[in-house]
C-alpha positions in Angstrom: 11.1 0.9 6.0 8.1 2.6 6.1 7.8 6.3 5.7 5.2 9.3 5.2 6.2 12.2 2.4 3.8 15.7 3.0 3.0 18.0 0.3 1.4 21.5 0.6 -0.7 20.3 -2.2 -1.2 17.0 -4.6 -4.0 16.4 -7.3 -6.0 13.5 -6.2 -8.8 11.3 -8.0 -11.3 14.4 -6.2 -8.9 17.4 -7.2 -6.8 19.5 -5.7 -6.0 19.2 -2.0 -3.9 21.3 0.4 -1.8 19.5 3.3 -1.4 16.0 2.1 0.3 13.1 3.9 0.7 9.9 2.1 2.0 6.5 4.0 4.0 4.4 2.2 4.7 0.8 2.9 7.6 -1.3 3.5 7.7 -2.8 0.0 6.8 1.0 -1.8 3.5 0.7 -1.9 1.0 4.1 -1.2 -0.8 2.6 2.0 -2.8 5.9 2.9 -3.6 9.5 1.6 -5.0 12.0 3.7 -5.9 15.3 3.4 -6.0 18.4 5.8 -2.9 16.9 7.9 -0.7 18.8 9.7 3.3 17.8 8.7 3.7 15.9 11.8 7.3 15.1 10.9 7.0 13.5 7.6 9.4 14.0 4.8 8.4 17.3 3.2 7.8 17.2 -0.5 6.5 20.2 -2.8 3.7 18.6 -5.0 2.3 15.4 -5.5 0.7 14.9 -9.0 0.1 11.1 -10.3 2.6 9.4 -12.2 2.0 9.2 -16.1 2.1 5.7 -17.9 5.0 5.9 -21.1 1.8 4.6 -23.3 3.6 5.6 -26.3 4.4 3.3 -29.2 6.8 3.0 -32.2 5.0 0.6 -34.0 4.0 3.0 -36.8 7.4 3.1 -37.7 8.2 -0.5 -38.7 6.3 -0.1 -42.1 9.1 3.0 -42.6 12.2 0.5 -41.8 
């Protein structure tokens, strides 16, 4: 099921923007971002910031076990 989540503001690759609707496909994928949209009925959400990889590793800790 598609759907379309609005934020007052989200950080995107050019900065900050204000009134943001993002589409999201049937399968989860982000389809669309625009900015400067009026709420038109999408899901309201507070802030969109990107997601940050878990790029952390234990491997320095072998050579302690």
């Amino acid at each position: 099921m598609a759907t379309n989540l609005w934020a007052a503001s989200a950080l995107l690759p050019n900065g900050w923007q204000q009134a943001v609707e993002v589409a999201i496909d049937d399968v989860g994928n982000i389809a669309g971002v625009r900015a400067g949209q009026p709420s038109r009925g999408a899901e309201r959400v507070g802030v969109l910031v990107p997601g940050v990889p878990n790029a952390h590793s234990h491997a320095p800790q072998r050579p302690m076990a």
